[in-house]
C-alpha positions in Angstrom: 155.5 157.9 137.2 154.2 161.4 137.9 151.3 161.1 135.6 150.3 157.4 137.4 150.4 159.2 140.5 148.1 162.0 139.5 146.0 158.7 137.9 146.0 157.3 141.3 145.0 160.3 143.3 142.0 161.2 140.7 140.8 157.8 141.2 141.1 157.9 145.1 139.2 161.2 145.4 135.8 160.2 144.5 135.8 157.1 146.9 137.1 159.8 149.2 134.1 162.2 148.7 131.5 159.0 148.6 133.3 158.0 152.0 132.8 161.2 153.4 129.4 162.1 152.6 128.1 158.0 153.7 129.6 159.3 157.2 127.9 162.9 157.0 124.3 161.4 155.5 123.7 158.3 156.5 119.7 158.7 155.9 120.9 159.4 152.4 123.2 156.2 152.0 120.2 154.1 153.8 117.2 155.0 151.2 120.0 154.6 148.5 120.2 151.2 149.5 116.3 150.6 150.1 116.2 151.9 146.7 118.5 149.5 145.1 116.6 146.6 146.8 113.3 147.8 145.7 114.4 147.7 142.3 115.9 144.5 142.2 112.6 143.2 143.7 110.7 144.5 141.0 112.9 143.5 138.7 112.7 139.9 140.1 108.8 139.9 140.0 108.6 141.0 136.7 110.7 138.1 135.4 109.4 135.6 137.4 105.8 137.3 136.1 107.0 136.8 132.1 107.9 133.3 133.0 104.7 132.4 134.1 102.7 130.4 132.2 99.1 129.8 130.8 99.2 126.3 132.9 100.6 128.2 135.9 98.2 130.7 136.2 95.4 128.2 135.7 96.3 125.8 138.4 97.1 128.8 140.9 93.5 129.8 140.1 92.2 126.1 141.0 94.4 125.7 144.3 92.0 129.0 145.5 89.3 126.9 145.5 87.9 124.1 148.0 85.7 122.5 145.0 84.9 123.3 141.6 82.2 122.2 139.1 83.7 121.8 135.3 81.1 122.3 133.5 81.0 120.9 129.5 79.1 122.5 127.0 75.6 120.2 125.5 75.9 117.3 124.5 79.6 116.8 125.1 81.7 115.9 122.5 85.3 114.3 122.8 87.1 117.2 123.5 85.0 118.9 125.8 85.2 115.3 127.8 88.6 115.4 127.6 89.2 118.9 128.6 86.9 118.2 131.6 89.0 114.9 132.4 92.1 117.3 132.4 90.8 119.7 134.7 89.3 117.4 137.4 93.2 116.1 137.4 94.5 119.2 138.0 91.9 119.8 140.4 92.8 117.0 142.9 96.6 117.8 142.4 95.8 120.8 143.9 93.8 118.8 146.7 90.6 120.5 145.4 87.2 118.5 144.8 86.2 118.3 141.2 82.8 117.5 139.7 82.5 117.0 136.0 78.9 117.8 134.9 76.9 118.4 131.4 73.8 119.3 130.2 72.2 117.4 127.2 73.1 114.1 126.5 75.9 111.8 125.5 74.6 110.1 122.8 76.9 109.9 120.1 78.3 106.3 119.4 81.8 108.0 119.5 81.0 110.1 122.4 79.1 106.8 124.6 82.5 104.9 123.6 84.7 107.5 124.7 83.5 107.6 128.3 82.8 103.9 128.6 85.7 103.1 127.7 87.7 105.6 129.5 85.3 104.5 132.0 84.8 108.3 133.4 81.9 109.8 135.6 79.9 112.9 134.9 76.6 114.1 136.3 73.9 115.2 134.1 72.3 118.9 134.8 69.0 120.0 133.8 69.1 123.2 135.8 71.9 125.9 136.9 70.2 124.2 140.8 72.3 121.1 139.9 75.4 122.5 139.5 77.8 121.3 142.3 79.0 124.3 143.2 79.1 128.2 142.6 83.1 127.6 141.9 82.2 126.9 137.8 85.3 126.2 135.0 83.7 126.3 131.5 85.5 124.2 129.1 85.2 124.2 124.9 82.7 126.7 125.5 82.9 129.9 127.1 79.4 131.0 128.3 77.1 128.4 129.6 73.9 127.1 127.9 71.5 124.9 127.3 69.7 124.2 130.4 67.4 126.2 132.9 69.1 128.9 134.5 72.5 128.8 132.0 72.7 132.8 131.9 73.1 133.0 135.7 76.0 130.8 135.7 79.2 133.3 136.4 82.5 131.2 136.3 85.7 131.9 137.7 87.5 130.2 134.9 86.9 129.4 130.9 89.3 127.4 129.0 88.0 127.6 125.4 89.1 127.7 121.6 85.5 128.7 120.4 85.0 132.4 119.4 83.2 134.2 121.9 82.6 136.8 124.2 82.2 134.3 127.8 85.3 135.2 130.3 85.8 134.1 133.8 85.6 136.4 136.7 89.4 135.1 137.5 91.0 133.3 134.7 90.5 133.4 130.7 92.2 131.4 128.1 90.5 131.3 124.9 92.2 130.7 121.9 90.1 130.8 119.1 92.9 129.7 116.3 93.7 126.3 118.4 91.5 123.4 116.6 91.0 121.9 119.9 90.2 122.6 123.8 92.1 119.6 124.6 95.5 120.7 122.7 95.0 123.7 125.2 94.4 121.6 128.5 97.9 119.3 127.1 99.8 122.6 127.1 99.2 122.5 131.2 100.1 119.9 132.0 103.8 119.8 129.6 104.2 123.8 131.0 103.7 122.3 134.8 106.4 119.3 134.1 104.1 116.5 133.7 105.8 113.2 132.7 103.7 111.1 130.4 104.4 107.6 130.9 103.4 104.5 129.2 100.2 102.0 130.5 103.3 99.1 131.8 104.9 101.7 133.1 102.3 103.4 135.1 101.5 100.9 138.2 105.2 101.1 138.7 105.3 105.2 138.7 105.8 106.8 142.0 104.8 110.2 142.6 102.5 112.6 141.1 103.9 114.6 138.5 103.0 112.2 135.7 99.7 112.2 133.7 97.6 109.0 133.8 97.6 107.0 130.7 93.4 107.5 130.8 93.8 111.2 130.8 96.4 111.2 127.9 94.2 109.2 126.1 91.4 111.0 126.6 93.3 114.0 125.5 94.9 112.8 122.2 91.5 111.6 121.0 90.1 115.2 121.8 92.4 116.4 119.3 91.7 114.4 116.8 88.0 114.1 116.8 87.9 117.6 116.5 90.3 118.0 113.9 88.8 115.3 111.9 92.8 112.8 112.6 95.1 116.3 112.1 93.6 117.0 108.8 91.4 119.7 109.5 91.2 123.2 111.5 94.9 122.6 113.0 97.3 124.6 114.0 100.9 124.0 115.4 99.7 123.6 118.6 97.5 120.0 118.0 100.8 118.6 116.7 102.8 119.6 119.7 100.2 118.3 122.2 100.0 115.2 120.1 104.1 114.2 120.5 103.7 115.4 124.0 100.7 113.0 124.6 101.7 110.2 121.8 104.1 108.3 124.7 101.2 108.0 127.4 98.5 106.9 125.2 96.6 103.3 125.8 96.7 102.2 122.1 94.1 99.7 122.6 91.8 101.8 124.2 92.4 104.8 121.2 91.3 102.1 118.8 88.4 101.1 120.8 86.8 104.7 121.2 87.8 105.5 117.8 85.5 102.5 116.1 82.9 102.1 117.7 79.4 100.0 116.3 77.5 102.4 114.4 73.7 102.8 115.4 71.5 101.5 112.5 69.2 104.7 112.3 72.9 106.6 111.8 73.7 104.2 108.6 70.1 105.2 107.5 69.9 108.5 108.1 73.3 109.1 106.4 71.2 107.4 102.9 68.4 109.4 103.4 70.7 112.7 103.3 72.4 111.3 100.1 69.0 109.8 98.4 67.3 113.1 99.5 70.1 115.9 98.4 69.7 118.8 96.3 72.6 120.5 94.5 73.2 123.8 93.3 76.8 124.6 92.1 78.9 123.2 94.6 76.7 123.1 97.4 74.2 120.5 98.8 71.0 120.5 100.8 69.3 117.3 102.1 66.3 117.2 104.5 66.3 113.7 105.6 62.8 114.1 107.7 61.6 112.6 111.3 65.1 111.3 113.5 65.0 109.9 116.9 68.9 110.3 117.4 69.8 114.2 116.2 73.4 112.8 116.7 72.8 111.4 112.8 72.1 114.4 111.2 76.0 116.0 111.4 77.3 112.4 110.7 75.1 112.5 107.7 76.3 116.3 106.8 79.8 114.6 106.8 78.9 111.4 104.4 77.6 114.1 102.2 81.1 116.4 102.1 82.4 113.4 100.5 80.4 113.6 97.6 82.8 114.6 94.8 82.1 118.1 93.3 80.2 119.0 96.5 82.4 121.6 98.7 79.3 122.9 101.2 76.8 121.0 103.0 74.1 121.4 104.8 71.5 118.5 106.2 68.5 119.2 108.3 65.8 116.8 110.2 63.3 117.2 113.0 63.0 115.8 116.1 59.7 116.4 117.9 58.6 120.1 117.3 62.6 121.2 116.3 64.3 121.1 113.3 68.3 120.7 113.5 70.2 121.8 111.2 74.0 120.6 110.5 76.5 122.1 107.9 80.1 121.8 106.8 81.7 123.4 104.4 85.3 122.8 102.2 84.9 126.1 100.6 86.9 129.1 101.4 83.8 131.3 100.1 81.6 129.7 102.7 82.1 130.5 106.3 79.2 127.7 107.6 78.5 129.2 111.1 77.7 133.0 109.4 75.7 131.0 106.6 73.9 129.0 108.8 73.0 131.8 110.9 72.0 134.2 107.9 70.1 131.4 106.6 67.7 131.6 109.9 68.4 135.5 110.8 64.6 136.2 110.1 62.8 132.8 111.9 61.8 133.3 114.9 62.8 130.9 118.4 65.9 130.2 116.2 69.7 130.0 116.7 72.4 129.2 114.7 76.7 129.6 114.2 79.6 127.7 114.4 83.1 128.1 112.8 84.3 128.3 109.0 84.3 124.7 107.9 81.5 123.5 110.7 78.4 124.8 111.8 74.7 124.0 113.4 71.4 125.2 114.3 68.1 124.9 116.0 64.5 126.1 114.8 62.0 125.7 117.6 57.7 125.4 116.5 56.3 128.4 114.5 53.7 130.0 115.2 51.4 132.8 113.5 52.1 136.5 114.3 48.8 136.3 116.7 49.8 133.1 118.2 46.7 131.1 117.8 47.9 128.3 115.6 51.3 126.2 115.7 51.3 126.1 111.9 54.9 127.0 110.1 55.8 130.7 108.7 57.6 128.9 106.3 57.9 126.2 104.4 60.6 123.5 103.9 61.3 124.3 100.4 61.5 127.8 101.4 63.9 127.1 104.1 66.3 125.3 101.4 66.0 128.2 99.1 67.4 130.6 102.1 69.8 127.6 102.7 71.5 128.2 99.3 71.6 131.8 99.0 73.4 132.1 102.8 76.2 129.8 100.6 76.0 132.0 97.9 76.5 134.9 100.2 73.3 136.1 98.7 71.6 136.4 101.8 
């Protein structure tokens, strides 16, 4: 009993010292208590701050805005069309204005039956002028090109999964070991709680937390034209977008964009490329000449990758004064982009990259050193030669 009592009045004496020195420094007791609320403030933000998300972030970013431009890269593909799709839809959830513009064209008989049938609007630019707005999102690319004025575009935002150096003055996500913009854009909208829902279901759907069936769509076939159907350049991420998207898809319309009539200079451009080929080792070669449609030459450079024994391709043609050059490549030893771009590091008015298994290039007209004939500094034969030593990591 004695020793409880002792417990008791041990226990009782530091409450009675904290009692008496609340009363004697109140001051003290006040900025104890500012103190403890600070921190548990910080500590709230920084939690809340872990849990934000990529999607989060973006649409924050958007909601800043009055209007916005989403700008595609050349020539858009299906996943760039896609991506844009996706952004204008976050856009006007946020109750901004979206415009979804290009440079190039859309000529690709994939490409032309993706946006008819997903019946979507985009506005062509020529020059940086056209551009709706100085409010710019770049998507599957990350710094703008291709048109008059491209290096004076700044955007806020860049969604990407290229390899590059573009950012946006506000936002950046670019992921360079996703196979696909779109599987990025999906991410958003599943991260936001976005219901998919199916095409009978959506007239009936009330609200707007649900993705339209056109932009799921759109979406899934983004993914899988640039991942050639899941086979190639994936990563976990395609998958997950794909069961995220699978249940809002408009099956009929998938099937439609995915076989679309081929163009009859494509069928014969893909036989000149195999008629024309020359093979060294593994790798192939073709110049298949004058094209009016460039859009044939990478379709060709993917007929050719199915030639058995051949693991790297590459297929050139001209149109007007520039030669295009397309390559793929199966081999681990050949990284297409870096070939393709060693292959044309000494040509002058000449670009070229890509990634690992896919790449492309452009050679504008030669001229002499003094500039007073447009004859070639090279020859075609020569420019195959260099073309197989860039494979052979000779070059």
């Amino acid at each position: 009993m004695l020793r409880a009592a002792v417990g008791q009045a041990g226990a009782a004496a530091p409450v009675d010292t904290a009692t008496t020195t609340a009363q004697e420094n109140p001051l003290l007791v006040a900025a104890a208590v500012v103190g403890l609320v600070v921190a548990l403030a910080v500590l709230v933000w920084g939690v809340r701050r872990l849990r934000r998300t990529s999607g989060g972030s973006f649409l924050r970013t958007l909601g800043k805005r009055e209007e916005v431009a989403v700008l595609m890269h050349p020539n858009p593909d299906p996943d760039a069309m896609a991506s844009a799709l996706a952004v204008g839809e976050l856009a006007e959830s946020a109750d901004v204005d979206a415009t979804l513009q290009y440079s190039g064209q859309i000529r690709h008989q994939e490409n032309r039956a993706f946006e008819t049938v997903l019946d979507l609007e985009f506005d062509r630019v020529e020059t940086a002028g056209d551009i709706a707005c100085d409010e710019v999102v770049l998507v599957d690319h990350n710094e703008a090109r291709g048109f008059a004025g491209a290096d004076s575009v700044d955007p806020f935002a860049v969604v990407d999964h290229h390899p590059g150096d573009g950012t946006g003055s506000a936002f950046s996500d670019v992921r360079p070991d996703h196979g696909s913009c779109a599987s990025i854009l999906a991410e958003y909208f599943q991260q936001l709680g976005w219901e998919t829902v199916t095409p009978e279901e959506e007239d009936d759907i009330e609200g707007e937390r649900y993705l339209p069936t056109t932009v799921a769509t759109g979406l899934l076939y983004g993914i899988q034209s640039d991942t050639k159907h899941l086979t190639k350049g994936c990563s976990e991420a395609e998958f997950a977008a794909s069961a995220y998207l699978y249940d809002g898809i408009d099956e009929d319309n998938l099937d439609r964009i995915a076989n679309p009539q081929v163009d009859a200079e494509v069928l014969d451009v893909k036989a000149r490329a195999i008629n024309e080929r020359s093979v060294r080792n593994a790798f192939a070669v073709s110049d298949v000449g004058e094209v009016s449609n460039v859009d044939a030459i990478p379709q060709a450079a993917d007929e050719l990758t199915r030639l058995e024994g051949v693991t790297a391709v590459v297929v050139m043609g001209q149109k007007d004064d520039t030669l295009h050059l397309s390559g793929r490549s199966r081999d681990d030893r050949v990284h297409m982009g870096r070939a393709l771009e060693a292959a044309v590091s000494d040509v002058n008015d000449a670009s070229a990259g890509g990634h690992a298994r896919m790449g492309g290039g452009q050679i504008g007209p030669q001229v002499t050193a003094d500039g007073s004939e447009d004859v070639p500094v090279f020859g075609r034969e020569e420019l195959i030669d260099w073309l197989f030593d860039a494979m052979d990591g000779e070059r």
